[in-house]
N, C-alpha and C positions, 0 to 999 in steps of 0.2 A: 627378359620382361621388365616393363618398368614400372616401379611402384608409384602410385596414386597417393597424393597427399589429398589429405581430410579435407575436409572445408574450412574446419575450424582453424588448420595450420596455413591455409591459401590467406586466409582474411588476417590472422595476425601477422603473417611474413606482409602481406602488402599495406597493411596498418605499419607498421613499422618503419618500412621504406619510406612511406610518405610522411612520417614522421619526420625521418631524415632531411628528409629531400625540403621540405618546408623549414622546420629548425636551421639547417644550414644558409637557405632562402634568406629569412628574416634577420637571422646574425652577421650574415656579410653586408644587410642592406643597412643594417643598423650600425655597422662599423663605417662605411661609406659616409652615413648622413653625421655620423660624430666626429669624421674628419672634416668633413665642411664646415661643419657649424664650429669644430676646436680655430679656423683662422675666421671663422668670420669674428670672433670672440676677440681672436688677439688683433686684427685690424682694428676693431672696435676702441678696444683696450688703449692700444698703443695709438691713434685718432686724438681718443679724450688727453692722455698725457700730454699728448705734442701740445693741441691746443691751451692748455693747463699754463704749459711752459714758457707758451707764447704769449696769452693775457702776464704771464709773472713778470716777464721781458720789457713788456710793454709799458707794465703800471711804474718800471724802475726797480721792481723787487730782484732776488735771485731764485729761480728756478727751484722748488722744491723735490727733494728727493722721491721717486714713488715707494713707498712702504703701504704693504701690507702685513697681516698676519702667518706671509710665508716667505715676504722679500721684501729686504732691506738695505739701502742701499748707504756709502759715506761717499762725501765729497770731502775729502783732506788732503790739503795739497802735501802736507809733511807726512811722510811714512814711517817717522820715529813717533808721529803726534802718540799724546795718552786718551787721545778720542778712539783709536784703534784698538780693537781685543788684541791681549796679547800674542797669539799666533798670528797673526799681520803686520805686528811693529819689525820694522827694518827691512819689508817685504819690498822689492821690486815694484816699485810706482809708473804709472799712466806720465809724461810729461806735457 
């Protein structure tokens, strides 16, 4: 014979599921839409620099480095230079 579940345990087992089943929903569509939007950001990004580079080219200036408050970058043609942190002096250079 087969046991009967309650009402009260029908409606929290399918509350649940559909808990599931939505929260999973929302969190993969939300992963989805923050990978689009992560390159339409760096198109964007990397867009504004080029042009940046290019007015700098243009006016006769040189090209500034892009820095922010999590990258930074050096143009140094000497890899002994003392503009280099010392864990990069003597390091294998870009030619």
């Amino acid at each position: 014979m087969r046991r009967q579940w309650s009402i009260r345990a029908r409606v929290a087992i399918t509350i649940g599921v559909l808990g599931l089943a939505l929260g999973s929903t929302f969190s993969y569509t939300l992963m989805q839409i923050a990978e689009r939007y992560e390159h339409v950001i760096l198109r964007t990004v990397l867009a504004a620099e080029a042009d940046s580079a290019k007015e700098d080219i243009a006016d006769g200036r040189v090209p500034r480095m892009p820095h922010t408050a999590h990258l930074e970058g050096w143009l140094v043609p000497d890899m002994a230079s003392a503009k280099l942190p010392e864990a990069l002096r003597g390091a294998p250079g870009h030619s």
